[in-house]
Structures are given as C-alpha cells and as structure tokens.
PAFI-81559 format. One record per residue (C-alpha): residue number from 1; y, x, z; residue in one letter. Coordinates in pm, 1 decimal. Layout:
// residues N
{k:NUM | v:Y | u:X | w:Z | r:a}
...
// end
This chain:
// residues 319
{k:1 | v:5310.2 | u:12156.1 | w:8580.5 | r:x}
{k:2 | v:5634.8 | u:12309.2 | w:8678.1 | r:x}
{k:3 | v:5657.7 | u:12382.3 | w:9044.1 | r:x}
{k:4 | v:6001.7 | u:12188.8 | w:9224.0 | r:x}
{k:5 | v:6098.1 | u:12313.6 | w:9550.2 | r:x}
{k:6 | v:6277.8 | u:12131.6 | w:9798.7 | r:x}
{k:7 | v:6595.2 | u:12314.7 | w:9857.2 | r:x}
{k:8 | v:6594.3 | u:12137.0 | w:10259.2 | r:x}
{k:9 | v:6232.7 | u:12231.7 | w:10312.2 | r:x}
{k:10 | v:6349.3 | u:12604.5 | w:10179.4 | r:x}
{k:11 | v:6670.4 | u:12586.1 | w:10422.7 | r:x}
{k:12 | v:6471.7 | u:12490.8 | w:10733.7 | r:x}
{k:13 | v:6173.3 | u:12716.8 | w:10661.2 | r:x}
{k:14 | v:6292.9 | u:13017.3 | w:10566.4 | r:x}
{k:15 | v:6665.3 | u:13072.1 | w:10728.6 | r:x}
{k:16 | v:6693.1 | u:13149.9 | w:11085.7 | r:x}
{k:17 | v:6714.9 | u:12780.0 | w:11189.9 | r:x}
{k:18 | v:6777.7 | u:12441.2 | w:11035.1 | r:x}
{k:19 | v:7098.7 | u:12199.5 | w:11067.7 | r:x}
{k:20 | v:6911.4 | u:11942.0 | w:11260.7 | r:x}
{k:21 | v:6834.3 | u:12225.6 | w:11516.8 | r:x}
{k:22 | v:7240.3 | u:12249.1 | w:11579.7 | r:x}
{k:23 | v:7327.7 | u:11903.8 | w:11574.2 | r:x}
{k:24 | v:7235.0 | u:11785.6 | w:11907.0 | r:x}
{k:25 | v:7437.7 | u:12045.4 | w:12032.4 | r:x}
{k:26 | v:7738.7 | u:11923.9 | w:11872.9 | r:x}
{k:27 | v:7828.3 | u:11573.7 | w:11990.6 | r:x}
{k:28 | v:8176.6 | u:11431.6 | w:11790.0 | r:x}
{k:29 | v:8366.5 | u:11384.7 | w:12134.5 | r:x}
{k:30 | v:8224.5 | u:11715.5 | w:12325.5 | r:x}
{k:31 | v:8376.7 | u:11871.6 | w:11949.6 | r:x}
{k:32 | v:8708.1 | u:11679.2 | w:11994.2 | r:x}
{k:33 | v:8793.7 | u:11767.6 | w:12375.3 | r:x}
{k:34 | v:8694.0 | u:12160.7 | w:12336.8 | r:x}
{k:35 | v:8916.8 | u:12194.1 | w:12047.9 | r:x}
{k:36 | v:9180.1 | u:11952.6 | w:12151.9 | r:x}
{k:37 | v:9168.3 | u:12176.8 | w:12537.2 | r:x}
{k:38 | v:9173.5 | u:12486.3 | w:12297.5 | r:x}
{k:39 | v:9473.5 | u:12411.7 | w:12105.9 | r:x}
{k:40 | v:9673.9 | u:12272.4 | w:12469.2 | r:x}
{k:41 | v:9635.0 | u:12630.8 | w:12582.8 | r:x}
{k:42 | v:9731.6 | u:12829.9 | w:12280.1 | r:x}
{k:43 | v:9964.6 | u:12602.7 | w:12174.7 | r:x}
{k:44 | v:10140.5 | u:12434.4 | w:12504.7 | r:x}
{k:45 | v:10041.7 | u:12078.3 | w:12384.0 | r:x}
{k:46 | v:9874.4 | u:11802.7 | w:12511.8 | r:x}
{k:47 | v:9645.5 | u:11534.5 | w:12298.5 | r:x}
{k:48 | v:9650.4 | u:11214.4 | w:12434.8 | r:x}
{k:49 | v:9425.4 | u:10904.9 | w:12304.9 | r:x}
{k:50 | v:9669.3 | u:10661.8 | w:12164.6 | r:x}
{k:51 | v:9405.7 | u:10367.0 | w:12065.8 | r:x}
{k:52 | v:9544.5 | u:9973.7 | w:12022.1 | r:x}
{k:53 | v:9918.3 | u:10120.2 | w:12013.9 | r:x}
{k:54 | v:9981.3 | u:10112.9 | w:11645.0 | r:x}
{k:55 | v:9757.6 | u:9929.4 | w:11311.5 | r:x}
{k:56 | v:9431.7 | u:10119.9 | w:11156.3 | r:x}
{k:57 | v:9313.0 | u:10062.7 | w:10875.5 | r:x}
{k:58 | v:8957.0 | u:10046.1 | w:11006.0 | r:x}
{k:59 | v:8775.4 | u:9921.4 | w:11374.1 | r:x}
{k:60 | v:8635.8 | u:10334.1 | w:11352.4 | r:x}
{k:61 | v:8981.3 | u:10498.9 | w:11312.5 | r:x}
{k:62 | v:9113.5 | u:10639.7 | w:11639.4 | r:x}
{k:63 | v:9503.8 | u:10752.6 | w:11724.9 | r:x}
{k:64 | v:9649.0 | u:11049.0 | w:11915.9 | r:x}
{k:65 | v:9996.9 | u:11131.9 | w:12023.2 | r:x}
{k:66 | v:10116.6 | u:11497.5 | w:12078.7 | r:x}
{k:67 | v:10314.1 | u:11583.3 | w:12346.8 | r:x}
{k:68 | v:10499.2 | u:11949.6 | w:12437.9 | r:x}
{k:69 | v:10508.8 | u:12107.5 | w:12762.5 | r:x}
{k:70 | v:10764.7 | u:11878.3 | w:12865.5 | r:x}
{k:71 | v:10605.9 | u:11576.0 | w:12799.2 | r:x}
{k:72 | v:10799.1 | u:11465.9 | w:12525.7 | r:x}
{k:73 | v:10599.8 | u:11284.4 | w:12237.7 | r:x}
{k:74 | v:10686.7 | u:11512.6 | w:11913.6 | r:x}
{k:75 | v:10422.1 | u:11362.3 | w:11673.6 | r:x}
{k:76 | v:10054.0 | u:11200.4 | w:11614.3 | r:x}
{k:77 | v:9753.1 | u:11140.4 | w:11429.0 | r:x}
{k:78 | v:9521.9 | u:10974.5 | w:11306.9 | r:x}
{k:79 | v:9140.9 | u:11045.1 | w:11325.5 | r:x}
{k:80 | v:8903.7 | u:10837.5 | w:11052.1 | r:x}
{k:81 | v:8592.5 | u:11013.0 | w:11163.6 | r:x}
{k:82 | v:8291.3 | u:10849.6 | w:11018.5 | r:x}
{k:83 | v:8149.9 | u:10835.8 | w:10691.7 | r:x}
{k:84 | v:8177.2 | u:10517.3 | w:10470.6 | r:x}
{k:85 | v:8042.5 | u:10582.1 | w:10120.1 | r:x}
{k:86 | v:8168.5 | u:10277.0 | w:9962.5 | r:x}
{k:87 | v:8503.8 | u:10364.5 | w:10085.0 | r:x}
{k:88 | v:8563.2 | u:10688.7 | w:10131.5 | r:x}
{k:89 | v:8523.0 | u:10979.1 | w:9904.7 | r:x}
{k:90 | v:8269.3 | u:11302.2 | w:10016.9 | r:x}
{k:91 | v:8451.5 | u:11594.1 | w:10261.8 | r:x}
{k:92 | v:8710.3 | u:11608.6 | w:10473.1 | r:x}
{k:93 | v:9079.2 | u:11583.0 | w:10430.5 | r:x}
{k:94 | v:9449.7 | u:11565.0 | w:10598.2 | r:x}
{k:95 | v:9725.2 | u:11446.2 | w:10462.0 | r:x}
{k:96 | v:10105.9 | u:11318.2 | w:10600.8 | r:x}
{k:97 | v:10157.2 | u:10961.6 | w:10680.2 | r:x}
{k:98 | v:10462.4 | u:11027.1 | w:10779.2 | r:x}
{k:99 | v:10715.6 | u:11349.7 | w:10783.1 | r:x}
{k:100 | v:10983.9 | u:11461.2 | w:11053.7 | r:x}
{k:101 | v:11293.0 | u:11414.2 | w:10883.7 | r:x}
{k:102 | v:11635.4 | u:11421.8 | w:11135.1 | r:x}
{k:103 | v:11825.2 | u:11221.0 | w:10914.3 | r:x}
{k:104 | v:11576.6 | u:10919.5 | w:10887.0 | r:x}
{k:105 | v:11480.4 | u:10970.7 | w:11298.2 | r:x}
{k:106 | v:11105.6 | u:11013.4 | w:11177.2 | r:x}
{k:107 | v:10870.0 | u:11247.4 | w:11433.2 | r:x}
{k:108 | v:10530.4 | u:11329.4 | w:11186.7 | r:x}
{k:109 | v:10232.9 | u:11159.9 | w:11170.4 | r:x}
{k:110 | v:9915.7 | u:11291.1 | w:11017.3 | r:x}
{k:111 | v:9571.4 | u:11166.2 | w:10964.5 | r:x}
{k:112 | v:9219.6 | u:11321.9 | w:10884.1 | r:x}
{k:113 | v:9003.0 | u:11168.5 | w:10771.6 | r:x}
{k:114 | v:8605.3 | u:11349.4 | w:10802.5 | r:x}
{k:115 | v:8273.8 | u:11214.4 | w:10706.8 | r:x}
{k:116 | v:8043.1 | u:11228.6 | w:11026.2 | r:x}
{k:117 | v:7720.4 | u:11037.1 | w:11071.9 | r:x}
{k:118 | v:7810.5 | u:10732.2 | w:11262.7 | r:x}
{k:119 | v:7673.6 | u:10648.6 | w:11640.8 | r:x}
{k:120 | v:7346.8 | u:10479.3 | w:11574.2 | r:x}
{k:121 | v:7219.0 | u:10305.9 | w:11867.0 | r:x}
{k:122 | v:7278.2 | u:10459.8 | w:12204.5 | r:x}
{k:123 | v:7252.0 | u:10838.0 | w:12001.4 | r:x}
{k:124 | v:7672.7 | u:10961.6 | w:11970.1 | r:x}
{k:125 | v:7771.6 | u:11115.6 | w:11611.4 | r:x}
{k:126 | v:7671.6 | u:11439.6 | w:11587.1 | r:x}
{k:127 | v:7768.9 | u:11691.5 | w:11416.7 | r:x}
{k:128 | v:7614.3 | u:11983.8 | w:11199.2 | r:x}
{k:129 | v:7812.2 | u:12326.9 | w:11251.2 | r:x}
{k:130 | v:7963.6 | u:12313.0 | w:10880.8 | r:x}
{k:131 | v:8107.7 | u:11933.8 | w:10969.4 | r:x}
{k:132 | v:8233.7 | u:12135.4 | w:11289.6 | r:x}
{k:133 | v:8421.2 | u:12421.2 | w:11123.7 | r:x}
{k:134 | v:8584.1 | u:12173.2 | w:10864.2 | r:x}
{k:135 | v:8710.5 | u:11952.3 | w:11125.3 | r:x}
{k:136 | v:8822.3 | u:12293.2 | w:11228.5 | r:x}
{k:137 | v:9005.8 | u:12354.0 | w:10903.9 | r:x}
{k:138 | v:9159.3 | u:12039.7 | w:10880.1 | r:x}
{k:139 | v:9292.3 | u:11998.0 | w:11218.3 | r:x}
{k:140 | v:9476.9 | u:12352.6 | w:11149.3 | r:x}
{k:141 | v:9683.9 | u:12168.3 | w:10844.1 | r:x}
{k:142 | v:9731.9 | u:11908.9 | w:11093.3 | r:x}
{k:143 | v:9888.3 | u:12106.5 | w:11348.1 | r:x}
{k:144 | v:10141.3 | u:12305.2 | w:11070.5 | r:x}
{k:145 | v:10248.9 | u:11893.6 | w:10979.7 | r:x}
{k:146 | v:10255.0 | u:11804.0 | w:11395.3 | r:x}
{k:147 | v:10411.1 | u:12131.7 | w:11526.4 | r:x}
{k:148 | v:10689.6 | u:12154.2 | w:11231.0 | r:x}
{k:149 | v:10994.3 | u:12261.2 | w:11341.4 | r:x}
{k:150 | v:11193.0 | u:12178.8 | w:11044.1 | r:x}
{k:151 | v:11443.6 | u:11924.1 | w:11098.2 | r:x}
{k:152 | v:11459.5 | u:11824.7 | w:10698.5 | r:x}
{k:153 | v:11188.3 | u:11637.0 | w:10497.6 | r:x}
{k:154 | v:11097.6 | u:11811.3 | w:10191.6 | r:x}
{k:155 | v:11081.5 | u:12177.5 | w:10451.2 | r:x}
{k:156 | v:10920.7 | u:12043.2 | w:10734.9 | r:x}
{k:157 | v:10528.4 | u:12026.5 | w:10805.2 | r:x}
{k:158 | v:10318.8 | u:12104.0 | w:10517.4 | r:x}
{k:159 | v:10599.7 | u:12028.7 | w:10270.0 | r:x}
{k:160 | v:10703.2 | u:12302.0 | w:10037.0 | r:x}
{k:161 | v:10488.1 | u:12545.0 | w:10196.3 | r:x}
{k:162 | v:10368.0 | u:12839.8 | w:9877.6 | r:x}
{k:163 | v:10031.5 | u:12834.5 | w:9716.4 | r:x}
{k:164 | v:9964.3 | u:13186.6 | w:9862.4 | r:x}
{k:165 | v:9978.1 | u:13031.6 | w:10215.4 | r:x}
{k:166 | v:9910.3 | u:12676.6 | w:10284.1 | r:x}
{k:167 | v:9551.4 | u:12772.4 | w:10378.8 | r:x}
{k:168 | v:9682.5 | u:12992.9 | w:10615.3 | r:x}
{k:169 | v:9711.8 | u:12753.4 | w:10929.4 | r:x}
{k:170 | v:9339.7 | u:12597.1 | w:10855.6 | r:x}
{k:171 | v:9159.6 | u:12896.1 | w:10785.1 | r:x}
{k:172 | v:9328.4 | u:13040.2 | w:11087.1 | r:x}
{k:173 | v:9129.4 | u:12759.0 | w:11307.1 | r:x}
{k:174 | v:8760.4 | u:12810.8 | w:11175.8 | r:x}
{k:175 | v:8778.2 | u:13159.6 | w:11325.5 | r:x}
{k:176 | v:8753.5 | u:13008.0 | w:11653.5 | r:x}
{k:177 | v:8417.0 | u:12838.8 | w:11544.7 | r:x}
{k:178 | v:8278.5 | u:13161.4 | w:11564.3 | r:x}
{k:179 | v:8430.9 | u:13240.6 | w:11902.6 | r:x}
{k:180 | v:8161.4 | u:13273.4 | w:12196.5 | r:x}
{k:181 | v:8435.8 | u:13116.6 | w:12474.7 | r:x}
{k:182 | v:8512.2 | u:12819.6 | w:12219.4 | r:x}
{k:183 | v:8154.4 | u:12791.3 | w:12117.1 | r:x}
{k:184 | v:8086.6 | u:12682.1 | w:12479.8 | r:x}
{k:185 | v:8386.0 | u:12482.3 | w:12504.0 | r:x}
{k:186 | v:8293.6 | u:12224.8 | w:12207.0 | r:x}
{k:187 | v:7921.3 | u:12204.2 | w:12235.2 | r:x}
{k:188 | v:7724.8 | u:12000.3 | w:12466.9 | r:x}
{k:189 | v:7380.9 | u:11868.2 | w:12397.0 | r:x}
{k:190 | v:7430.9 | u:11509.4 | w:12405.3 | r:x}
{k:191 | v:7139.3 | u:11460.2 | w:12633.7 | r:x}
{k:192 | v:7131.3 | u:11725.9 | w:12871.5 | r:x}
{k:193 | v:7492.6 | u:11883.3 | w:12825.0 | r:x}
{k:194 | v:7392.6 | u:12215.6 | w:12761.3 | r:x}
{k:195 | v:7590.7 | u:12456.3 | w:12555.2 | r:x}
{k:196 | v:7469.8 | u:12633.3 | w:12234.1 | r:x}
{k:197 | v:7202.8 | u:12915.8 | w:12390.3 | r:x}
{k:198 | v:7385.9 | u:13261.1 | w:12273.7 | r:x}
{k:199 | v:7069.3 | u:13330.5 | w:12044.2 | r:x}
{k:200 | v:7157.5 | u:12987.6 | w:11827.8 | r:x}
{k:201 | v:7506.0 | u:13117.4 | w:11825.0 | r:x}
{k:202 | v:7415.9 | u:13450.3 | w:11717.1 | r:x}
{k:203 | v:7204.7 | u:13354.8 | w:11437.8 | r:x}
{k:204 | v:7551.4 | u:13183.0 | w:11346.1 | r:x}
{k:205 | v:7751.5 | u:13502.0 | w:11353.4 | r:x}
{k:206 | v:7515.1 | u:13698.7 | w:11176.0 | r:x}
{k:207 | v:7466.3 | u:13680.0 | w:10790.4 | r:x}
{k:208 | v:7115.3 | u:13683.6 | w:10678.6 | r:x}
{k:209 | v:7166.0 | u:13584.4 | w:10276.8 | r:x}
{k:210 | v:7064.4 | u:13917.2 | w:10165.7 | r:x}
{k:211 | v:6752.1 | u:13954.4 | w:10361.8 | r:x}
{k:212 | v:6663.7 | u:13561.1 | w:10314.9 | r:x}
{k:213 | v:6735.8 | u:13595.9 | w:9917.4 | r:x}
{k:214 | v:6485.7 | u:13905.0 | w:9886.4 | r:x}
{k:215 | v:6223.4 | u:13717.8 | w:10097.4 | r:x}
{k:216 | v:6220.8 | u:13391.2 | w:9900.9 | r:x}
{k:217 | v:6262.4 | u:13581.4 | w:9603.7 | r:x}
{k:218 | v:5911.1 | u:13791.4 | w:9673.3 | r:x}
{k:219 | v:5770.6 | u:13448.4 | w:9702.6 | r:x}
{k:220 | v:5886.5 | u:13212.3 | w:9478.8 | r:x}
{k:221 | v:5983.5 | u:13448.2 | w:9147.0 | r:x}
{k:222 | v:5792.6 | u:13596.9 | w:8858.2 | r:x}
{k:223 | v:6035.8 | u:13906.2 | w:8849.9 | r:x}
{k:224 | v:6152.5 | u:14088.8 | w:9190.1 | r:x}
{k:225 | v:6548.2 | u:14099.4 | w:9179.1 | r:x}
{k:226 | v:6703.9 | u:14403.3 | w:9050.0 | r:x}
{k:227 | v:6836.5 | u:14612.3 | w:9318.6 | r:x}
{k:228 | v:7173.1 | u:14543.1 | w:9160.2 | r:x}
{k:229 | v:7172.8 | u:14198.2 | w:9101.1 | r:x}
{k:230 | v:7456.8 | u:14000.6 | w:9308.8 | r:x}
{k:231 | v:7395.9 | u:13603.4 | w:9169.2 | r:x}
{k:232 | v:7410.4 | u:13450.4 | w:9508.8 | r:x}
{k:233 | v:7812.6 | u:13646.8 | w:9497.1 | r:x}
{k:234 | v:7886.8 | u:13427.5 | w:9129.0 | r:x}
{k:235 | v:8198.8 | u:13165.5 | w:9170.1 | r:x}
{k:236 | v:8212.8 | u:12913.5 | w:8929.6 | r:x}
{k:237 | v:8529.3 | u:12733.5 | w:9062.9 | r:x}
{k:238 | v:8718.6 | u:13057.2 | w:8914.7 | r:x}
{k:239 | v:8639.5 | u:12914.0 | w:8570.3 | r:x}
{k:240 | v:8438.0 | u:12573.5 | w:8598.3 | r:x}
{k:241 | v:8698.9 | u:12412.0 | w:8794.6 | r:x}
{k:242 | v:9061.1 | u:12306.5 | w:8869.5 | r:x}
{k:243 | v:9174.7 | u:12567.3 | w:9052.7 | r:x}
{k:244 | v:9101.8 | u:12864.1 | w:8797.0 | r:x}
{k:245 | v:9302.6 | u:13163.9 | w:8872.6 | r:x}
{k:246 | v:9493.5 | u:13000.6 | w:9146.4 | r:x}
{k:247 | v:9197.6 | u:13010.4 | w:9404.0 | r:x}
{k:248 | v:9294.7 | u:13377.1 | w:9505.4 | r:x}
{k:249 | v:9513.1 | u:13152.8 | w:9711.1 | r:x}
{k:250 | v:9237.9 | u:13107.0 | w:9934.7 | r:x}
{k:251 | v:9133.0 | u:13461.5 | w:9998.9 | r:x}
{k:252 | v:9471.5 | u:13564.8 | w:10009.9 | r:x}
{k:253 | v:9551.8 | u:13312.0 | w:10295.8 | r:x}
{k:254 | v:9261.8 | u:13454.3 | w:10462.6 | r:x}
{k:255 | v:9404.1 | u:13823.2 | w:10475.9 | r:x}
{k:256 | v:9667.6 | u:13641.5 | w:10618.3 | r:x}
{k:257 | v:9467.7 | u:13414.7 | w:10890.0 | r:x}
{k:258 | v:9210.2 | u:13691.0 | w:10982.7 | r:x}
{k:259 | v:9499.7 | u:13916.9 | w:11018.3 | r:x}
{k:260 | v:9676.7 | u:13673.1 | w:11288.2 | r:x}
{k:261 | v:9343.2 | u:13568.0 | w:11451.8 | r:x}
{k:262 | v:9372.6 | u:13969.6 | w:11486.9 | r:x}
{k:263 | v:9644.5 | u:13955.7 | w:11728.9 | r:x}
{k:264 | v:9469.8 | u:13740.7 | w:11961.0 | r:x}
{k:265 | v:9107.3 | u:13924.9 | w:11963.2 | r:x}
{k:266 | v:9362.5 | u:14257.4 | w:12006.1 | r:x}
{k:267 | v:9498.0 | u:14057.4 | w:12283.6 | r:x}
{k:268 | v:9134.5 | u:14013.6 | w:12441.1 | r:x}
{k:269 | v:8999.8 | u:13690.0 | w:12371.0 | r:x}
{k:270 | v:8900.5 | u:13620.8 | w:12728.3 | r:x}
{k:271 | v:9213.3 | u:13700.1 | w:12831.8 | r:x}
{k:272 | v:9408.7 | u:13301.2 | w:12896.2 | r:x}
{k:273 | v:9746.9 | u:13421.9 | w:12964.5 | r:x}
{k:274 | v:9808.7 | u:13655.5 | w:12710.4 | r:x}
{k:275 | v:9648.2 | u:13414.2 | w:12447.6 | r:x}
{k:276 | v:9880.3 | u:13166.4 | w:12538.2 | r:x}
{k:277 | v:10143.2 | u:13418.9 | w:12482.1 | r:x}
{k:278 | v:10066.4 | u:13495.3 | w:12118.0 | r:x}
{k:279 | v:9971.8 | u:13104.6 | w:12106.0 | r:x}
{k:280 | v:10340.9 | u:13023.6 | w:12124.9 | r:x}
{k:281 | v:10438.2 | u:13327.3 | w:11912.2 | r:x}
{k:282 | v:10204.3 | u:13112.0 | w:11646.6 | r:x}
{k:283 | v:10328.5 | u:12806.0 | w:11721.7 | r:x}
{k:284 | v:10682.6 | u:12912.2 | w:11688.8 | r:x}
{k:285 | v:10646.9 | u:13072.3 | w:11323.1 | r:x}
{k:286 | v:10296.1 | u:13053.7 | w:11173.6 | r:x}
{k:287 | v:10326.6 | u:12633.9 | w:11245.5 | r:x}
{k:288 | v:10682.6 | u:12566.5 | w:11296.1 | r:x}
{k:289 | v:10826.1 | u:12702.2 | w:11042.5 | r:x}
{k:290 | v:10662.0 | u:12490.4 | w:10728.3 | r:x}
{k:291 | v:10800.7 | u:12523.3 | w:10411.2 | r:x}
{k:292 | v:11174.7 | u:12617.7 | w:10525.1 | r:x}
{k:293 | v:11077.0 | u:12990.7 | w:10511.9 | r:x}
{k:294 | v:10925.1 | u:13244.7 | w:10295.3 | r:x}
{k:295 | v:10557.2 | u:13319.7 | w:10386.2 | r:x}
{k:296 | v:10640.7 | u:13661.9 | w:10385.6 | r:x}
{k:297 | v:10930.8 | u:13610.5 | w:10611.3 | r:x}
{k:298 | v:10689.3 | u:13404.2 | w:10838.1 | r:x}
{k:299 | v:10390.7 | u:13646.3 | w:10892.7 | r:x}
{k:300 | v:10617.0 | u:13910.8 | w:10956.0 | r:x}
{k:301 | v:10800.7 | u:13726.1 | w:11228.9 | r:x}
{k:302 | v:10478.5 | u:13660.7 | w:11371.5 | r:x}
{k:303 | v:10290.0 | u:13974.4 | w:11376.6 | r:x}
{k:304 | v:10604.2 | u:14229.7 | w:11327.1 | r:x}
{k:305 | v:10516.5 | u:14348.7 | w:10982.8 | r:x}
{k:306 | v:10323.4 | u:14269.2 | w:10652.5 | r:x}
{k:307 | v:9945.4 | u:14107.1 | w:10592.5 | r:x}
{k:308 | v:9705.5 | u:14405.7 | w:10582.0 | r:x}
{k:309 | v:9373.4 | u:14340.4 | w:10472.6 | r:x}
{k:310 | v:9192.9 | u:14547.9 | w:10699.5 | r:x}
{k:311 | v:9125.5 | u:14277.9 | w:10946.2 | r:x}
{k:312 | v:8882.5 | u:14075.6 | w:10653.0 | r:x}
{k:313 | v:8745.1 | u:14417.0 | w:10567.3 | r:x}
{k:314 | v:8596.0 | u:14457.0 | w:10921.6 | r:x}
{k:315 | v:8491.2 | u:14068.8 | w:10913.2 | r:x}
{k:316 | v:8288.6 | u:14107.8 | w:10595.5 | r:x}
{k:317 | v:8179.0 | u:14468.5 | w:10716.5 | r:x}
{k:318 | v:8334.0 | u:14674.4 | w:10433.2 | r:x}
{k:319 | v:8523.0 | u:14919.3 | w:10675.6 | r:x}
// end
C-alpha cells in the first residue's frame, strides 16, 4: 500500500513551528490598528472608522475614511474581511470603487476584500502570518488608489500605472511584516495581549527550506537529493499559467520596493522622525504620483537615482 502523507501534519512537525502556533498572536483588529498607526506616521494620515455612513454590501463589511494632516477627508475604503465561500472567491484582493477625477468632483474609494476566519463565539478572527502579510500587500495598492495625487481619472490611483511597477506599492508594505518594531505593533495575543516573543519572530525571518527539504527528504525518500537538485526553486506560473513571461513584473517591482524599503532601514528603522521624513518623500512620488508618470521618472524622484538590485541581493543573501 502506497504510503500518503499529510502535507499539515508534515508542516507542523517538521518546520520550526505551525500556523496555529501564530494565530493567536494575530488578532484581525490588533492587525488593523498597528498597520493603520504605521501608515499615520509614515504617511501623515489618519484612518478613521466610518461604519453606518454609507451602504455595504454585507452586515461584515466595514468603512474607513482617510484624512491628511489637516484633517481634510481625501478618500476611503472599504474592508470585506471575512471569508464567505459561497460568495466570495479564495485570496485577497483591492480594487477601485471609485477614482479621483477633478472634473467629475470624485475623491477615491477603494475596497479589499480578504478571506479571514470569522469571530466564532467570544474567540476574535485571527489571523495566520501569510493572511497578515497579504492584507499587507493589498492595503499597499490601496494606499497608491487613496494617496493619488493625480487630478485626472484614467492617471490617478492605480490607473495606468506600467506592468513593471504596479506591484511596487504592495510589495513595498510586506517588508514591514518582517519588521521587529511593526511586528510588536500588530500582534497581540487575543487573550493575554502579548506580542510575538522575538524567538517566534525569528523563526519568521529566517529561511529554513533548505535544511527542512534535506531532513524530510532523509526520511521520507528512496533516493537522497542530489547535491544539485533545486525542485523546491521550479515556477510553474512562468509557463502553466496566465501570466507567462510577464511575471518578471513581480520580481522586477521588488528590486524596486526592496530598494525603497532601503531608504528607510538606511534611515534607521527605529528612528520616528526621520521615517516620517522619507514617509512623505514616498507618499509624495512612490503613491501620489499613479499612472501620470513614468516609473522610471518616479523611483528616481524618490530615491535620487535608478533601481539597483543590490538591496534584494542582500535580502535573499546573494551579496
């Protein structure tokens, strides 16, 4: 009889710790104020709960308005957090409900929609660390829709922006995930409010595939891997699915968005005023520019010259 093996009971037994060991510490609201305090300081925002002011589409769906450092309301969202198979499709997404245009008088409005587990009882929706870095990822499109400065339509938000760089803004975000002063800032066990212990968090950092694939391998295969086989580095989407050649686009945005999350760690990341500094200097270009200039043009008014890959070489330690 063919052995099966239960690719969850391999994940919990054999990597450094399981999903369910995170989740407690990851609470949907705890994630939503940490990155919603994160993004008021680099970005000069605030997020304000906006609930029972406008129609949803569902009791679950929640709304926020964005306001500057003046107060003004420039945009908003909307937040369909929990998942609802028979409605909803798998992942996360955003999208534009609505686009700043200064003929038609129109601020933007975007909405993400996610796939948490729902509250169940007097237990909050919590999160695994994956769910956390893609609402991560998707809040960062958000913010290049909310923050556009772009007074026309078809320029402004995540309109017209080039293949090569609409990840830019979302990828950008997740690096924070992996950010020790963030980490405490959106986790929280829901029952005793603790953050993440740093030893969790490392284990998060570091990148164990190597060692975990040779150690399941000496225990689960007939033949010990070569020394040069590299399966776990195979990519089907490059010819399997609809993206083909175009997915460079995503490692090319991330030269791009390691490269600016550069400028703040250069900055010190512990260091609040002169994060705030290069927050704006983001805010300004990176997200408020859209599609109304070159990418090119847009990095390089940003971090004063041209994408340079060394920033992902030292992230994937090739340098």
């Amino acid at each position: 009889m063919q052995a099966r093996i239960s690719l969850n009971w391999w994940g919990t037994t054999t990597a450094y710790f399981s999903e369910e060991e995170l989740r407690p510490y990851f609470p949907l609201e705890r994630v939503l104020s940490g990155m919603f305090d994160l993004c008021s300081h680099l970005f000069g925002i605030q997020i304000q709960s906006a609930d029972g002011t406008t129609e949803v589409w569902h009791e679950d769906v929640r709304f926020f308005n964005i306001l500057d450092e003046q107060g003004e309301h420039i945009a908003s969202f909307f937040l369909d957090p929990y998942s609802r198979p028979h409605e909803k499709r798998g992942g996360a997404w955003m999208d534009s409900a609505l686009g700043k245009s200064l003929v038609m008088k129109t601020k933007p409005v975007a909405y993400l929609v996610c796939n948490q587990s729902p509250p169940v009882g007097d237990k909050p929706s919590l999160m695994n660390f994956r769910e956390v870095e893609t609402l991560f990822h998707e809040f960062g499109h958000g913010l290049q829709h909310m923050l556009t400065k772009v007074p026309y339509h078809d320029a402004a938000g995540i309109n017209n922006v080039e293949w090569d760089a609409v990840e830019v803004p979302s990828q950008f975000m997740e690096n924070w995930v992996y950010d020790w002063d963030t980490m405490q800032r959106i986790s929280g066990h829901y029952q005793t409010g603790d953050t993440l212990p740093r030893d969790l968090f490392q284990k998060l950092v570091d990148d164990p595939w190597k060692t975990v694939m040779d150690r399941v391998a000496a225990e689960y295969t007939v033949l010990r891997p070569l020394p040069e086989d590299r399966f776990p580095c195979s990519f089907q989407h490059l010819f399997g699915g609809g993206y083909a050649a175009g997915y460079y686009s995503y490692k090319w945005a991330e030269v791009m968005a390691v490269d600016a999350f550069g400028a703040f760690e250069e900055a010190g990341l512990d260091n609040r005023d002169k994060l705030a500094d290069i927050g704006k200097r983001f805010r300004e270009t990176i997200l408020g520019l859209g599609g109304g200039t070159h990418p090119k043009d847009v990095f390089r008014q940003f971090r004063g010259r041209e994408p340079q890959p060394d920033a992902l070489l030292r992230l994937y330690g090739l340098s």
